[in-house]
C-alpha positions in Angstrom: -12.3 -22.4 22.2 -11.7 -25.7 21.3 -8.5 -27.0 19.6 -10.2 -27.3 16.5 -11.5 -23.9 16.2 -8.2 -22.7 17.7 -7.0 -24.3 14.2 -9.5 -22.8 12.1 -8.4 -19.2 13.6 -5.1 -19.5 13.5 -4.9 -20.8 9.4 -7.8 -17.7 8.7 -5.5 -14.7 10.5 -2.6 -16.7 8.5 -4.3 -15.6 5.5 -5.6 -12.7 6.2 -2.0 -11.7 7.0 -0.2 -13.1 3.7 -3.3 -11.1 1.6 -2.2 -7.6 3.9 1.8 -8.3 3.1 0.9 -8.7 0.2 -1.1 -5.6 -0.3 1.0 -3.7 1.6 4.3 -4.7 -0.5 1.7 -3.7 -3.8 1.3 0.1 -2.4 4.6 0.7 -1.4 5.8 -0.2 -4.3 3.3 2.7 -5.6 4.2 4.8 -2.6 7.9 5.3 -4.1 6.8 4.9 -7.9 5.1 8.1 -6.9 7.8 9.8 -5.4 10.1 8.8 -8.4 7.5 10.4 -10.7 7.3 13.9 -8.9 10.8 13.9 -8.4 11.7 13.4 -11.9 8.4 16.4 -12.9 10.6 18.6 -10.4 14.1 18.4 -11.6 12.7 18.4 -15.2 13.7 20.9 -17.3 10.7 23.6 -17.5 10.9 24.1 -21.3 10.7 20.3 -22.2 7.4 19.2 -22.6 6.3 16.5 -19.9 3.6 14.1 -21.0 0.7 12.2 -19.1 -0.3 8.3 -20.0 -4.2 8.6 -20.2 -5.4 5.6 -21.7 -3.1 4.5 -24.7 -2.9 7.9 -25.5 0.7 9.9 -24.5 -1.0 13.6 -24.0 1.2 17.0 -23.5 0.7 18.2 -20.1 -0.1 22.1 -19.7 0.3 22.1 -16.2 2.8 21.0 -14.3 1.9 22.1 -10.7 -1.5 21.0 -11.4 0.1 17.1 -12.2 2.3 17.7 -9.3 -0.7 17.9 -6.9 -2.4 15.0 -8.8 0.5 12.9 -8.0 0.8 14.7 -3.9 -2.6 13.7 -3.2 -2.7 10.6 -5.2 0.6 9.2 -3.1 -1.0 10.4 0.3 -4.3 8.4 -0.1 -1.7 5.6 -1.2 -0.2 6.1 1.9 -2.8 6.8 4.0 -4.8 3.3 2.8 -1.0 1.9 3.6 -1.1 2.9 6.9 -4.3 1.1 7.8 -3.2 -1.7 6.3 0.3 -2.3 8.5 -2.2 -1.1 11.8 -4.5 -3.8 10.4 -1.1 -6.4 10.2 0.0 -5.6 13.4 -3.6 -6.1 14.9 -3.8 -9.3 13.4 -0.1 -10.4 14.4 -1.5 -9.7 18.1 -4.3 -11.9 17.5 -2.1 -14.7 16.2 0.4 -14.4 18.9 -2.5 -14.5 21.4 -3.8 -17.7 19.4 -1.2 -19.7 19.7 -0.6 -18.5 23.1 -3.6 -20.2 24.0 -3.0 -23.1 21.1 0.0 -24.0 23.3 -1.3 -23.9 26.8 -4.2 -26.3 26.0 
């Protein structure tokens, strides 16, 4: 490669990488909104009524371990997608260490 494309390489995996932090700081941020919201269904009193946002619209909710698996398998496809995004990071902090590796030896 030449030094110029070397360049070019380098300043797209740079990118790549700020748009993944950036991503990955934006779903684990929903990762633990998640986990705030079942914990607070769980240590919510069972005769208060708990409510759902759908919309603009605040509706009762009738079942609570029905929400409570929403929210389970909502957080692990958060997760999941979160995972691949940090193996995704990591791959391309490889590549960029590799990069300038070879940036420097030219």
């Amino acid at each position: 490669m030449t030094e110029e494309q070397n360049t070019a390489e380098l300043q797209k995996i740079v990118q790549e990488l700020q748009i993944i932090r950036s991503q990955i700081q934006t779903f684990s941020s929903q990762s633990s909104e998640y986990s705030l919201t079942m914990d607070s269904l769980e240590s919510q009193n069972p005769d208060k009524p708990v409510y759902r946002s759908v919309g603009n619209l605040l509706l009762e909710v009738d079942d609570r371990e029905k929400l409570f698996q929403e929210l389970s398998e909502s957080k692990l496809n958060i997760e999941n997608h979160l995972k691949l995004l940090i193996e995704r990071e990591e791959s391309l902090r490889e590549k960029y260490e590799e990069l300038v590796a070879a940036f420097e030896s030219q």
